[in-house]
TORKOL-4160 file (C-alpha; in steps of 0.2 Angstrom, whole numbers, padded with zeros to 4 digits, m for minus):
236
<pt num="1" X="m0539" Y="1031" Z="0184"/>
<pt num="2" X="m0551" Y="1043" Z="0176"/>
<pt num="3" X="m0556" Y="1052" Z="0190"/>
<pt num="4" X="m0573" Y="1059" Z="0179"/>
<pt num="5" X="m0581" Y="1043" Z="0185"/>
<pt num="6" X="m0581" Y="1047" Z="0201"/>
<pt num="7" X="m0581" Y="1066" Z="0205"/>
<pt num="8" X="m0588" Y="1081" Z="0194"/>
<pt num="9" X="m0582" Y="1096" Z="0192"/>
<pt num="10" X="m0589" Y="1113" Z="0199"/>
<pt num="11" X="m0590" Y="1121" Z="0180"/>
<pt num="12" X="m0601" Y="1107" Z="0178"/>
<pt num="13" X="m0613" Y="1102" Z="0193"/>
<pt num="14" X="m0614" Y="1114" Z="0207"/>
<pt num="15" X="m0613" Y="1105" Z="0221"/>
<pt num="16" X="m0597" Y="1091" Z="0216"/>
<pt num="17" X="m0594" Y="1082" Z="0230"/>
<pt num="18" X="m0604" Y="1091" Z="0244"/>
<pt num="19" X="m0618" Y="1085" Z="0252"/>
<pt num="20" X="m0634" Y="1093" Z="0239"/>
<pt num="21" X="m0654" Y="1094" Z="0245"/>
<pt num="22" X="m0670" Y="1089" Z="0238"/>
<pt num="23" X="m0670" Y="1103" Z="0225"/>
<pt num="24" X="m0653" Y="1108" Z="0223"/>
<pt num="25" X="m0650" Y="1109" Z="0207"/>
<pt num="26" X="m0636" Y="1098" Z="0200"/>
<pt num="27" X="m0632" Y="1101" Z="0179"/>
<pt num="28" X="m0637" Y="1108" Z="0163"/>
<pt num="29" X="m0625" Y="1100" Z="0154"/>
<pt num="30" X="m0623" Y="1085" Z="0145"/>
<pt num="31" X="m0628" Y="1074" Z="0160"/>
<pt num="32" X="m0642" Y="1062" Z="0162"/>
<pt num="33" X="m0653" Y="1062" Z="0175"/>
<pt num="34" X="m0648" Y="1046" Z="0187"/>
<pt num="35" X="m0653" Y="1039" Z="0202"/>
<pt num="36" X="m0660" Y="1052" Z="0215"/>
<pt num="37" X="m0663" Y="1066" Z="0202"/>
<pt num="38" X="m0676" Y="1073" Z="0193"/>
<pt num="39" X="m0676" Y="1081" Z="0176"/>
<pt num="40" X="m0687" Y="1096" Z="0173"/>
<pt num="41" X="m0683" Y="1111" Z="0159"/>
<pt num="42" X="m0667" Y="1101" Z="0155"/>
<pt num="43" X="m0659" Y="1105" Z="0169"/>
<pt num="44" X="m0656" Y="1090" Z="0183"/>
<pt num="45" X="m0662" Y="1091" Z="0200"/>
<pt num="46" X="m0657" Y="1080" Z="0216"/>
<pt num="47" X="m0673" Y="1072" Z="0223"/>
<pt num="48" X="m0665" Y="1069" Z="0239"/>
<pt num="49" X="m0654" Y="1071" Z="0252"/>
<pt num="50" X="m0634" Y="1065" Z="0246"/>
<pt num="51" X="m0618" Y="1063" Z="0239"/>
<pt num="52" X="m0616" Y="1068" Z="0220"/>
<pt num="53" X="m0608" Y="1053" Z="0211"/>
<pt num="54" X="m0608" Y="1053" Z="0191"/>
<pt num="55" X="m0606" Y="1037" Z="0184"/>
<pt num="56" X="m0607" Y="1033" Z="0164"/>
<pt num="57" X="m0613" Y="1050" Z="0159"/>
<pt num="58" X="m0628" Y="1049" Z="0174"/>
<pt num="59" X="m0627" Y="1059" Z="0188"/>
<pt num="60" X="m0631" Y="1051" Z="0203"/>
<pt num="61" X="m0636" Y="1057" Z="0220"/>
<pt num="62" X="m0630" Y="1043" Z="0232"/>
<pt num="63" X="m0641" Y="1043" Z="0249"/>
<pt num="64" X="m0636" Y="1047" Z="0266"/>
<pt num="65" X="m0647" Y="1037" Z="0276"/>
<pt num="66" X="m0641" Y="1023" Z="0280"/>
<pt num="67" X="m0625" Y="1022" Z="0275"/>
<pt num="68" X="m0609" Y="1023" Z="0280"/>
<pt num="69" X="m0600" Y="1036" Z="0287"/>
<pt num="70" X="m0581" Y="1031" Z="0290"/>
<pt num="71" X="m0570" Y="1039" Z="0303"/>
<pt num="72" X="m0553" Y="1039" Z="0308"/>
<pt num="73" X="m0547" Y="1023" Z="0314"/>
<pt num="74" X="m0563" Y="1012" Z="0306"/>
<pt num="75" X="m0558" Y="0995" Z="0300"/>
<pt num="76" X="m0566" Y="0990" Z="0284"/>
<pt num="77" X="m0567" Y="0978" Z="0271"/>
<pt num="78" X="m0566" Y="0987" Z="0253"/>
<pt num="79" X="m0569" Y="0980" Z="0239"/>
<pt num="80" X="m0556" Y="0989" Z="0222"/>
<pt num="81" X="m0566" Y="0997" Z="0210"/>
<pt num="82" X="m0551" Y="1004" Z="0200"/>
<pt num="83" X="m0534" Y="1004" Z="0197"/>
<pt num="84" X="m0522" Y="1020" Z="0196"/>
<pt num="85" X="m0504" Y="1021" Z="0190"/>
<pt num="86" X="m0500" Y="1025" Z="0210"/>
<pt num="87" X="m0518" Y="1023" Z="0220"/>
<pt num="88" X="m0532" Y="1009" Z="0218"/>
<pt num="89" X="m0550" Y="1017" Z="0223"/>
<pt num="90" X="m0559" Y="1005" Z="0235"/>
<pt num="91" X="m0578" Y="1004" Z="0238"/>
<pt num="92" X="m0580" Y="1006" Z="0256"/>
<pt num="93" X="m0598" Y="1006" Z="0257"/>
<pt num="94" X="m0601" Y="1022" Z="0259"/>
<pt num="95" X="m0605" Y="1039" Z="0248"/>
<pt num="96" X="m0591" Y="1044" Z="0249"/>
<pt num="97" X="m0574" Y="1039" Z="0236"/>
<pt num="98" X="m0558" Y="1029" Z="0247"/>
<pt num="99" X="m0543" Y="1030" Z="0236"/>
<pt num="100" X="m0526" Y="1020" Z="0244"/>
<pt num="101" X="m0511" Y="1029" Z="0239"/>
<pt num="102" X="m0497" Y="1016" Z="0235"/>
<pt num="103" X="m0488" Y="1021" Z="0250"/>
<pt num="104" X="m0501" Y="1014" Z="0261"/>
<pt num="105" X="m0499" Y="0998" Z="0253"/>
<pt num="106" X="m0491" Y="0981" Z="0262"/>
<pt num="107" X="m0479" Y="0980" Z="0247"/>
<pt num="108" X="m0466" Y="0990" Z="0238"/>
<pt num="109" X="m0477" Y="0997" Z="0222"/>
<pt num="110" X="m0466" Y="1006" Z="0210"/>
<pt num="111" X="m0478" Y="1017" Z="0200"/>
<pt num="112" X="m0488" Y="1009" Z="0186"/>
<pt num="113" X="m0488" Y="0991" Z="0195"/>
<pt num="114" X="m0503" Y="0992" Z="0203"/>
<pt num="115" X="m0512" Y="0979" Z="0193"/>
<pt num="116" X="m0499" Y="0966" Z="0200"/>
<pt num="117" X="m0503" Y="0968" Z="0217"/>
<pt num="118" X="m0524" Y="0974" Z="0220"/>
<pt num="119" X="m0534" Y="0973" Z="0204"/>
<pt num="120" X="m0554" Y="0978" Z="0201"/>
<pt num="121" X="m0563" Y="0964" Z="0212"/>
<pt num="122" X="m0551" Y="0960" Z="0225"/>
<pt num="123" X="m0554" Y="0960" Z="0242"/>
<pt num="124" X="m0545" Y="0971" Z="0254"/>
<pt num="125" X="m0546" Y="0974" Z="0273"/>
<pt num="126" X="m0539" Y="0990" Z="0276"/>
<pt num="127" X="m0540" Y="1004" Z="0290"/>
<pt num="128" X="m0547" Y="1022" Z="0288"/>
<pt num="129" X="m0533" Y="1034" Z="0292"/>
<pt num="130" X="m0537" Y="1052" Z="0286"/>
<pt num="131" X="m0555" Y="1059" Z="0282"/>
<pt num="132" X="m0554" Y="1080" Z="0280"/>
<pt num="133" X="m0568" Y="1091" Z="0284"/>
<pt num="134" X="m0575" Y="1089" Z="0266"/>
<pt num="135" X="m0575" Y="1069" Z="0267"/>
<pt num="136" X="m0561" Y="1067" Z="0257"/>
<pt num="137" X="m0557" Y="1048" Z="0264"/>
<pt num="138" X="m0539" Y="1038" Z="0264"/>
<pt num="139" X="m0539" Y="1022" Z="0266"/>
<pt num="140" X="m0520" Y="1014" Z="0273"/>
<pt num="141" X="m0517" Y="0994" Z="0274"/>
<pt num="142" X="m0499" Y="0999" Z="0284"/>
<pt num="143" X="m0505" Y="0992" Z="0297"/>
<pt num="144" X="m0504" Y="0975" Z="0309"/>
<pt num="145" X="m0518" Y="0962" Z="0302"/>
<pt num="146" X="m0522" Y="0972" Z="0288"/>
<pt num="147" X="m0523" Y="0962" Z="0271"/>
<pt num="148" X="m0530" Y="0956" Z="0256"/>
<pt num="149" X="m0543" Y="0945" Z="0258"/>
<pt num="150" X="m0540" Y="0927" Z="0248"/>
<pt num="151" X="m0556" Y="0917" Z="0245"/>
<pt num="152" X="m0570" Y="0917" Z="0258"/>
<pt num="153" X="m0588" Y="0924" Z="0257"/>
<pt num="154" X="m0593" Y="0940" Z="0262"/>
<pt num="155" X="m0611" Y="0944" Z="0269"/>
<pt num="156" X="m0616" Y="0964" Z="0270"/>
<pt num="157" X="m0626" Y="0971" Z="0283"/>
<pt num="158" X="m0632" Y="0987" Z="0289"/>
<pt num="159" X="m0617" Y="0996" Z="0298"/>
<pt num="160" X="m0627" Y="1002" Z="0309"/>
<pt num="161" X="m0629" Y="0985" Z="0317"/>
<pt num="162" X="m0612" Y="0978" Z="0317"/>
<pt num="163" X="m0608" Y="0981" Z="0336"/>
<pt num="164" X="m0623" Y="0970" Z="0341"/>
<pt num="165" X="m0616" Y="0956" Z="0328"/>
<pt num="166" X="m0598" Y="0957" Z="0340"/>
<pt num="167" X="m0608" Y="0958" Z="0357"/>
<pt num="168" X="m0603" Y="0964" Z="0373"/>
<pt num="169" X="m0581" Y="0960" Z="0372"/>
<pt num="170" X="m0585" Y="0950" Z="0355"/>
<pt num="171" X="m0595" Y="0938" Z="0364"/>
<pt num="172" X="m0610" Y="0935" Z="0349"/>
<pt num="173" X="m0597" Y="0934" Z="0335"/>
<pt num="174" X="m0585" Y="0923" Z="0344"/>
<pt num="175" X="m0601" Y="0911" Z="0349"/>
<pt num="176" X="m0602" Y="0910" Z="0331"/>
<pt num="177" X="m0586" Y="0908" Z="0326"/>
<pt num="178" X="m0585" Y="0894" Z="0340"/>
<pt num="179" X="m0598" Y="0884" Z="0335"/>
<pt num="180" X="m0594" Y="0886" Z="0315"/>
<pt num="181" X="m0575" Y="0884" Z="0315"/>
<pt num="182" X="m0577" Y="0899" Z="0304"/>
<pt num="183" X="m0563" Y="0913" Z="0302"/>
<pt num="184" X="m0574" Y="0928" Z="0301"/>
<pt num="185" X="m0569" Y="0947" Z="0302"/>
<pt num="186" X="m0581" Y="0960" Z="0304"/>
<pt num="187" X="m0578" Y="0979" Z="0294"/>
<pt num="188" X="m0587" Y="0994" Z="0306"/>
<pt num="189" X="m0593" Y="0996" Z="0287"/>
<pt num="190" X="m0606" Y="0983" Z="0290"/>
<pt num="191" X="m0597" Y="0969" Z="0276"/>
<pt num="192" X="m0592" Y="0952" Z="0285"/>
<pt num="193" X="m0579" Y="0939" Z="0278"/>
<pt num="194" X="m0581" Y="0921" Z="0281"/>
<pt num="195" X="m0570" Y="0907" Z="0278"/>
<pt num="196" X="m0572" Y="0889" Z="0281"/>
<pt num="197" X="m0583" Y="0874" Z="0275"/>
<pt num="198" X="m0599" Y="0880" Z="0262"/>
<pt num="199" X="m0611" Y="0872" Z="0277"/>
<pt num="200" X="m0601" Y="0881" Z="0291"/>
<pt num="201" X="m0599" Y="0897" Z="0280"/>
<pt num="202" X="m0621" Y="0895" Z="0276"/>
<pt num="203" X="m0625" Y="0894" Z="0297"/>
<pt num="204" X="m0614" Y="0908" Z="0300"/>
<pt num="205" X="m0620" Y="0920" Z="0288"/>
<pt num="206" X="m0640" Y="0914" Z="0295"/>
<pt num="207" X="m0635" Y="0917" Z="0312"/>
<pt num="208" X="m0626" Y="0935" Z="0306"/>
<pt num="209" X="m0643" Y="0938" Z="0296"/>
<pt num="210" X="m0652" Y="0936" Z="0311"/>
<pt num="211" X="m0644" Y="0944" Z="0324"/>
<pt num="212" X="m0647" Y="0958" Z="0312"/>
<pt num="213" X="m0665" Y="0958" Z="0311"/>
<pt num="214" X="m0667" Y="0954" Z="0330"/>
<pt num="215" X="m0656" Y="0967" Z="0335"/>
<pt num="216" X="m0669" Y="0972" Z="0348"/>
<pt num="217" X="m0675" Y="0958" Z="0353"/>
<pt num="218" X="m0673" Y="0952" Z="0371"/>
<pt num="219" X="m0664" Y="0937" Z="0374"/>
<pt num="220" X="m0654" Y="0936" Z="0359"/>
<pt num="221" X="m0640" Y="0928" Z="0364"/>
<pt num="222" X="m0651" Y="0912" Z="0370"/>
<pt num="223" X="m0657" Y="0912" Z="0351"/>
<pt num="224" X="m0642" Y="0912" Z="0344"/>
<pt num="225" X="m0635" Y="0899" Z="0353"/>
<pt num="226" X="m0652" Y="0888" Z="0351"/>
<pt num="227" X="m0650" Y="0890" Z="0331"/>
<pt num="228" X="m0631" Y="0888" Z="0333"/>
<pt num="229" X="m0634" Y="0869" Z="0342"/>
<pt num="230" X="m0647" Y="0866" Z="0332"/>
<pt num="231" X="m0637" Y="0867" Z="0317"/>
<pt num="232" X="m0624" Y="0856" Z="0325"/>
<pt num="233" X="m0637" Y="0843" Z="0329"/>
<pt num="234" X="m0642" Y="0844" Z="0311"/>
<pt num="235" X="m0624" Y="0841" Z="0305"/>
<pt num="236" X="m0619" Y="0828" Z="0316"/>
């Protein structure tokens, strides 16, 4: 894994990993000034609050807001953005990089087989087990359920609204999965995997959809399962 992809060095942007303000300034080196930077006197500045990322010779500054912020024990569906001769680096959807060491793998992975098992694309779920006071983030799949994900469709939404999606003891999601026939698992890192029929997959994901833009609304529950029968009566 070429590791320059994904952090920088101190001797070359001040900040690295840390969390950087609007200001801060980033490089004078070879850089070019990415997303969330500013270039002024050829030396790169962030232009707002968040993670530095460098990516293709652009240094990035990835934002906070909104994003997701893993913990300990967070369950989340990661999708592999690179392969290592003994970790694979997983998008959790979050600023922050999620390696998965081979010995937090389901299967035996002798070093350099990585490719055979998890490769760039594939779907994992996987839990958060160690996250260090400088957000360096683990991700294990050593664990009971945890898996890669075959086929399916997954729908993101804002993390922020994923316990109104499950309800009150799981009561909005499994409404849904009711009505649908769908197998559906929700991340805490706001990504949703569906299976099932395309039409069962397509009023799942509009009921997901709206649950999250009517988070707040009163009565949420009776318009879900109005959209949910009318869907039926439409299919039947």
């Amino acid at each position: 894994m070429n590791e320059e992809t994904d952090n920088v060095s101190a001797s070359e942007v001040s900040t690295g990993r840390e969390l950087v303000l609007p200001g801060d300034m980033l490089s004078d080196s070879k850089y070019k000034a990415g997303s969330g930077t500013y270039l002024e006197n050829g030396k790169i500045f962030a232009s707002q609050l968040g993670i530095v990322s460098v990516r293709s010779n652009f240094i990035n500054v990835v934002p906070l807001a909104g994003r997701f912020i893993p913990k300990v024990g967070d369950q989340v569906i990661g999708i592999i953005m690179d392969v290592g001769p003994s970790n694979w680096l997983i998008d959790i959807n979050s600023p922050y990089p999620a390696p998965m060491h081979i010995n937090e793998a389901p299967w035996k992975v002798e070093f350099g087989d990585t490719g055979r098992y998890l490769t760039v694309g594939d779907l994992i779920l996987g839990k958060i087990f160690m996250v260090d006071e400088v957000k360096h983030v683990q991700v294990t799949m050593r664990s009971h359920g945890l898996r890669k994900l075959q086929g399916g469709q997954v729908v993101e939404i804002s993390h922020s609204k994923v316990p109104r999606v499950i309800g009150r003891n799981g009561s909005m999601i499994q409404m849904i999965k009711n009505s649908t026939g769908c197998r559906i698992i929700v991340g805490q890192n706001g990504r949703i995997w569906l299976d099932g029929e395309m039409e069962a997959i397509s009023t799942a994901v509009t009921a997901i959809q709206m649950i999250e833009r009517e988070a707040q609304t009163i009565g949420l529950t009776d318009k879900l399962r109005e959209l949910l029968e009318s869907a039926n009566k439409k299919k039947g």
